[in-house]
N, C-alpha and C positions, 0 to 999 in steps of 0.2 A: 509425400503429398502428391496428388494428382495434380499436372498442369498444364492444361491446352495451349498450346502456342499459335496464333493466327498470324500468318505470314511468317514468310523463311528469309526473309532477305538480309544487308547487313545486320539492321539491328537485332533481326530474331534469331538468326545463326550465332550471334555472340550471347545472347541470352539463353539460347540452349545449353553451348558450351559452358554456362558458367551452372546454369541448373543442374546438367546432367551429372557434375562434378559432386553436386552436395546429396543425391542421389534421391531424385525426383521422380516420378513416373511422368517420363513428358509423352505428351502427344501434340505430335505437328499437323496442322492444317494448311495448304497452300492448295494454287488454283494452280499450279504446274507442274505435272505429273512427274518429271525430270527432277526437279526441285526436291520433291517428296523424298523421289527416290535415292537421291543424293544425302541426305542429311538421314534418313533410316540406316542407309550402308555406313556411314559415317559414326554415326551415336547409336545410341544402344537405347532407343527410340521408339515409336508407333507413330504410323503416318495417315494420314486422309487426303485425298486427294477433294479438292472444291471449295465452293465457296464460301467461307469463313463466318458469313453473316446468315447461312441458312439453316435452316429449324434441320433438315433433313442433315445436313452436313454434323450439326453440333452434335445432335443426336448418335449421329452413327460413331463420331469421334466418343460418345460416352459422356456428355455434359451432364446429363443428372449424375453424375457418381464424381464430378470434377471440384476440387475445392477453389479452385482458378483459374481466368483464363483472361489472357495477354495478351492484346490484338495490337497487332503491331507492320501492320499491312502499309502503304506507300500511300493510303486515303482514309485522311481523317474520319469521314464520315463512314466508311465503310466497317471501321476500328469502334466507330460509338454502337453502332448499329448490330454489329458482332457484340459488343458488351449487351448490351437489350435482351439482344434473343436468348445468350446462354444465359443469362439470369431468369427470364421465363422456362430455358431447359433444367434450371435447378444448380448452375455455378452456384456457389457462396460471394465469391469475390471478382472482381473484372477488375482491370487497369488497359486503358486504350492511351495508343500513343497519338496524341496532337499536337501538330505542328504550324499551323496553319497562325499566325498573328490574329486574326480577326476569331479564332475561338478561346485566346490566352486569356480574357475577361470573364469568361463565362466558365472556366475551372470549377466555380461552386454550384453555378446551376448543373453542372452533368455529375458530381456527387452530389446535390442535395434533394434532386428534382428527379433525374433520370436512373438515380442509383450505383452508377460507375464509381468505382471505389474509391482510384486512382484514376490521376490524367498522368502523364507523361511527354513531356515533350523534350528532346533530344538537344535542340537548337539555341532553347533558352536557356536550358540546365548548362550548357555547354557554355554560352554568355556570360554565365555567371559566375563559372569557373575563372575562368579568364581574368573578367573583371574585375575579382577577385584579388589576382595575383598583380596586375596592373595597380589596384589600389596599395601592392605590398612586392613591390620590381627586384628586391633583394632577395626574392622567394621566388623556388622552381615550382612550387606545390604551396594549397592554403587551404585546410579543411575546417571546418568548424565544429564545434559541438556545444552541448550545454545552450540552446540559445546566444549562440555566438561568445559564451561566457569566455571559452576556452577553444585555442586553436592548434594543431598540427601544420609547424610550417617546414618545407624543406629545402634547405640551402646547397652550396659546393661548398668544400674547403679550398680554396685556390694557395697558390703559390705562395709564402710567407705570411700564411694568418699565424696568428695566435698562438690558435689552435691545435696545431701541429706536433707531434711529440705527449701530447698534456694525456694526462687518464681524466675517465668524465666525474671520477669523484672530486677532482681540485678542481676540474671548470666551475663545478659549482659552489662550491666555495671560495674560489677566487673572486668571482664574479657577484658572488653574493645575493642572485636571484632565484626568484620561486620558478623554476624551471628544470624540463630535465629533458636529457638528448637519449629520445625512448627507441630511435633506431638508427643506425648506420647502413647504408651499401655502399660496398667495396668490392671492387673487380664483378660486377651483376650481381654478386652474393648478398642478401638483407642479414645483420644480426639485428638480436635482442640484447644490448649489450647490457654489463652488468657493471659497477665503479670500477674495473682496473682495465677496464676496452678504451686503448692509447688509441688516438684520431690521427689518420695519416692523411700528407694531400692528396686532393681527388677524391677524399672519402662525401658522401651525401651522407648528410646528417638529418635528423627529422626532431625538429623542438617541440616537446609538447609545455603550452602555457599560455597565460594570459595576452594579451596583445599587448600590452603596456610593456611587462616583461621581455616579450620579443623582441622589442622596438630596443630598449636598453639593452638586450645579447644584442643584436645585428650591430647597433652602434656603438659597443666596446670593442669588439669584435672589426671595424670598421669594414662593415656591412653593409651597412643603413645608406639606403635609395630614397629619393625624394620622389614622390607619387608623381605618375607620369603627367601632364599638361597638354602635351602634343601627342597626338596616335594615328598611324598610318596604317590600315586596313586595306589587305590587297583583297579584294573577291566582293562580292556585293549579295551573297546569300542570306539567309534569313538569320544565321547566328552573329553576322553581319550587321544585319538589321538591329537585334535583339543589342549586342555590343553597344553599338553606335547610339541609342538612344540612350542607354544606362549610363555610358560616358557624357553624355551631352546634359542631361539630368544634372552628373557630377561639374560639371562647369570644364569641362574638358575639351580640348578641338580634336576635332573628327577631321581626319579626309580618307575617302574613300575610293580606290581603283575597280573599275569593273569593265570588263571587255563588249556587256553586251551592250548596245544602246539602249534599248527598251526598258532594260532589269534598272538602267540609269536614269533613266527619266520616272521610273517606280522610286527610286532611293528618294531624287529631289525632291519628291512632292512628301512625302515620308519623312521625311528627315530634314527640312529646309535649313536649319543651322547648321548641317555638315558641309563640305567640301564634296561633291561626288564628280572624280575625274574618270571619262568618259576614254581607256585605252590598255592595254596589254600589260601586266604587274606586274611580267620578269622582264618588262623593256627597262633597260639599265638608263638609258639615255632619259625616259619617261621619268625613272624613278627617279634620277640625279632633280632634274627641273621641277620635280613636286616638294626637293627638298627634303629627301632620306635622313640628308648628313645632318638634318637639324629638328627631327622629331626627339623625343624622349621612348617610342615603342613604336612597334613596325609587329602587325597581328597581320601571319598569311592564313586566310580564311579561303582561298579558291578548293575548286572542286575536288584537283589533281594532289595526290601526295605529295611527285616528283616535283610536281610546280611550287609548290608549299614548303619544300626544301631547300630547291636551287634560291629562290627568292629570300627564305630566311638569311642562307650563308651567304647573299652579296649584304643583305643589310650588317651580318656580323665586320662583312671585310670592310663595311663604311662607320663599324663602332656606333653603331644604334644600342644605347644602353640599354634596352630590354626586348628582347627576339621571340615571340611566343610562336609557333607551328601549329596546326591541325593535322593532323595524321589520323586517315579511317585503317590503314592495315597494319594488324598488330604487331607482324611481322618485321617491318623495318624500325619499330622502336630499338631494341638491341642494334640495329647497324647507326641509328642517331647516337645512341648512348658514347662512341667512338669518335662522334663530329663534336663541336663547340655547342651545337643545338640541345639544350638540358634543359628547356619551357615546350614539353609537350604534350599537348589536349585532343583526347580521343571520344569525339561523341560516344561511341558503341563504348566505350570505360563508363562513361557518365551513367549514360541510363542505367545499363547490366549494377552499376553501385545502388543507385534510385529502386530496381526492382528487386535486387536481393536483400537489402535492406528491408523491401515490406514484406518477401517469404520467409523471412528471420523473425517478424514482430509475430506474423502469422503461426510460428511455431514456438511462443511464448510458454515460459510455465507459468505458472501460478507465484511463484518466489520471484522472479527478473525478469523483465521485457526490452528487446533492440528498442531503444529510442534513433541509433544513425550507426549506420558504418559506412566506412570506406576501404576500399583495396588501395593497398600501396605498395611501392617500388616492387614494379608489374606484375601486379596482384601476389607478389610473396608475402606480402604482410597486411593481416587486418585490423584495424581500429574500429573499436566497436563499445557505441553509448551503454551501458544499460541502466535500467530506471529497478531499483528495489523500492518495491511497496510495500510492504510489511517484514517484520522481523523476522529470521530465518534461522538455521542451524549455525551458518557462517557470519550471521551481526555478531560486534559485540568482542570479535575477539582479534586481537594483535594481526596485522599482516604477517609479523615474524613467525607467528605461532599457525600458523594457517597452511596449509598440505596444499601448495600452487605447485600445479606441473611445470615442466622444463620451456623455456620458449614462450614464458607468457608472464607480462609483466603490467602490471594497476598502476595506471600513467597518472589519475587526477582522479580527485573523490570530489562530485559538487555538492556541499551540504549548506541547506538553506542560503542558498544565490554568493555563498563564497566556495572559491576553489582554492582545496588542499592536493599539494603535490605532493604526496605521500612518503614518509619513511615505513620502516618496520611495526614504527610502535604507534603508526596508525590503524584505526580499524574503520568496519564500513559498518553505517545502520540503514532501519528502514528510513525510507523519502529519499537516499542518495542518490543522484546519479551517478555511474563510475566510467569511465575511457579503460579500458582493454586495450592493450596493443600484443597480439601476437602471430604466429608464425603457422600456428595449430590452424586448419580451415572448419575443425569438427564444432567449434563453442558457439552453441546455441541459446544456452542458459549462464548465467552467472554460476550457476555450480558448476558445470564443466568445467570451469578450470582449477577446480579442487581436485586432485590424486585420489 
């Protein structure tokens, strides 16, 4: 597929890197000639140099001949205004990244009005994640699918669970629930494991089921976290913002740390139920008198990685029961994976999930369509919805009886609004939706992952 990228910065360098992987015709547009030329030498790419939103620019990048194109520049309006034009150069599809709170209401007027296909924003998506895991503290990771029917959640094995020693064929039977433990990482490595893959400690497990079901694993398991009440947010940005209101919605207390004065007196008037303290959020002395040692979660949302770090691990050494980090370079997640820090949220993960997701629907066949995917355990593993609409070669007949290649495993079958956690001597029909969990980055169709 052809796809214009407008703007190079973080989030577009990571959406290159993750498109160029599935083997995209991209072309880069940026207004920095450096920039261009940085990301051409770097990927295996076409560049333009200028401005994103102009007839002459789109053009010369080849907008009539593009199926896509993904503005994703540092200005909202700049991002809508780029979608507009390539759609009169002849794009099919546009998705612009907005960020801005006062255009999060208006998502349906710029697809239903202005034709933008997708909105994107970074900040919220990222909010939500979060929030997410906050409403579920027993959990490093919380994906959904199915209409929230069905979730992917991912835990630790710590020191004397259960757990430990068992193969995942007796957990499930011991335990007696519609669930199944659809990947392990151990030592950075992801498997697909199969019933005689013994759980060792330190192993990350990833549950695929119901949320009822979860709730009963985490609390046999003696897992189960009580949803946080208290949350301390160090940084005062917009995912900040976006946090801060969804918990305060939830009946939850809010306080907030932010260095700048100004961005502070923007929170209060925003946010009047919360707390917003006005001073520096790796001051230890600060943190102590706002009362760390008696939140239930401590979210480092500041600008700086370092900062976001060092802050996470004083809250760990003051036993703050749930530590979430923001991290933008992808680079130090493997050096986190070695600390205590195991709740890490990557805006640039969120969205590159948000847009490959829709160039997966976009390369639909006619037999199965992406409804959701997610990259997991650092993008080695992908989970992925698909929707069968009509009957195929492969309805109708046994999983057992079915040519699945190696490394890919049918986590949940959703048929008519119940979910089946499949054996062998399940099969799939038309109307199903199915959860994919595998290793393969090639499945783009439900038949891919037939032999």
């Amino acid at each position: 597929m052809r796809i214009i990228i407008v703007g190079a910065g973080k989030i577009g360098k990571a959406i290159i890197n993750t498109l160029v992987k599935e083997n995209h015709d991209i072309i880069v547009v940026d207004i920095l000639a450096d920039v261009v030329e940085d990301i051409v030498n770097t990927y295996d790419v076409k560049g333009v140099v200028g401005n994103g939103a102009s007839y002459e620019i789109l053009m010369e990048a080849e907008a009539n001949k593009a199926e896509l194109l993904i503005a994703c520049t540092p200005s909202d309006e700049l991002n809508i205004l780029s979608c507009l034009v390539s759609k009169k150069c002849g794009v099919k599809h546009t998705i612009a990244r907005v960020r801005n709170p006062e255009y999060s209401k208006q998502m349906d007027f710029f697809r239903n009005e202005l034709g933008v296909s997708m909105t994107v924003n970074p900040e919220l998506a990222t909010a939500e994640e979060i929030h997410e895991i906050l409403k579920f503290p027993g959990a490093l990771k919380v994906e959904h699918f199915a209409n929230h029917r069905v979730e992917i959640v991912g835990l630790s094995i710590p020191k004397n669970s259960p757990l430990i020693g068992k193969r995942i064929m007796d957990i499930r039977k011991e335990y007696n629930l519609k669930m199944l433990i659809c990947i392990v990482e151990r030592d950075k490595q992801a498997y697909i494991p199969d019933g005689s893959f013994v759980l060792q400690e330190d192993d990350k497990i990833y549950v695929n089921a119901q949320k009822t079901e979860i709730n009963q694993f985490f609390k046999k398991i003696g897992q189960l976290k009580t949803k946080a009440k208290q949350v301390m947010i160090i940084g005062g940005s917009k995912i900040s913002y976006y946090l801060a209101q969804k918990l305060i919605d939830n009946n939850v207390a809010v306080k907030i740390i932010e260095l700048d004065k100004e961005r502070c007196q923007i929170l209060s008037e925003l946010l009047p139920e919360a707390d917003i303290i006005h001073g520096e959020g790796s001051d230890q002395t600060l943190l102590q008198a706002e009362g760390i040692e008696y939140v239930d979660a401590l979210v480092a949302l500041t600008g700086f990685d370092e900062e976001n770090i060092i802050i996470s691990l004083y809250a760990k050494l003051k036993n703050v029961p749930k530590v979430i980090t923001k991290i933008n370079r992808y680079d130090l997640t493997d050096i986190l994976r070695e600390t205590e820090l195991d709740t890490i949220v990557t805006p640039k993960e969120v969205t590159t999930n948000i847009i490959l997701r829709y160039v997966r629907s976009l390369q639909n066949t006619i037999d199965s369509e992406v409804k959701t995917l997610y990259q997991l355990v650092n993008n080695q593993v992908e989970a992925i919805e698909f929707y069968i609409p009509d009957s195929t070669k492969y309805t109708g007949i046994k999983l057992k009886d079915l040519a699945i290649k190696p490394n890919i495993l049918v986590a949940s079958i959703i048929r008519n609004n119940k979910v089946i956690i499949p054996s062998g001597n399940d099969y799939l029909q038309a109307k199903d939706s199915v959860i994919v969990i595998t290793t393969n980055k090639q499945i783009r169709d439900l038949e891919d992952i037939l032999e």
